[in-house]
N, C-alpha and C positions, 0 to 999 in steps of 0.2 A: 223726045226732046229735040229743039231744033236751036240754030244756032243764030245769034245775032251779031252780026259783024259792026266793030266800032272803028272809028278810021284812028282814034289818041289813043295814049294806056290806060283810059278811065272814062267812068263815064258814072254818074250820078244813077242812085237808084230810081227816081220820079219820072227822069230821062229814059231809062231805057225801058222800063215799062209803057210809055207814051210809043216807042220807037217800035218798042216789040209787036204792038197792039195790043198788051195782055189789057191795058186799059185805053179808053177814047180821048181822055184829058186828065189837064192834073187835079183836076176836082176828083174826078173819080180816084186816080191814083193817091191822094190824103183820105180818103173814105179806107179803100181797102189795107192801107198802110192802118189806119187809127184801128181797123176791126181785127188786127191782127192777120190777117190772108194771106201776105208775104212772106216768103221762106226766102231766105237767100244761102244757100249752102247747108241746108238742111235745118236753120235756125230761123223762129221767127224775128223778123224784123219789122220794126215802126217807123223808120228814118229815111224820108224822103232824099237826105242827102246824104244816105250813104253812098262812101266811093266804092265802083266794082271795076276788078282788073278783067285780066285775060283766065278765061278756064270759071268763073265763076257761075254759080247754079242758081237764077230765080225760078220763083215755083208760085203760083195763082191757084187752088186746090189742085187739078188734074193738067193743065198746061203749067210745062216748064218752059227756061230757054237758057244756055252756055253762050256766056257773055266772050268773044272773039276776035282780037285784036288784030286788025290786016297790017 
């Protein structure tokens, strides 16, 4: 797992996806949210706009990343 540092206390789940590079765009990022691929804290998720704080876990089948509030 590695960590990705946000500069706010939130940050959209499409966004940090995009940020992370778990995906290249938000096309891809609506693909892998619709097919189910997204975990967020061990749940799948479909919601491009979910809000994620500090300490939270996405997950892309074998890449994760700990969403990190500076």
């Amino acid at each position: 797992m590695r960590d990705v540092e946000i500069s706010d206390e939130m940050i959209r789940l499409g966004q940090l996806l995009k940020l992370s590079g778990l995906v290249e765009d938000g096309t891809e990022a609506k693909e892998v949210l619709e097919e189910g691929l997204v975990t967020v804290n061990g749940a799948v998720e479909t919601r491009r706009g979910k809000q994620l704080t500090d300490g939270d876990q996405v997950a892309i089948e074998d890449e994760e990343v700990r969403v990190v509030s500076s």
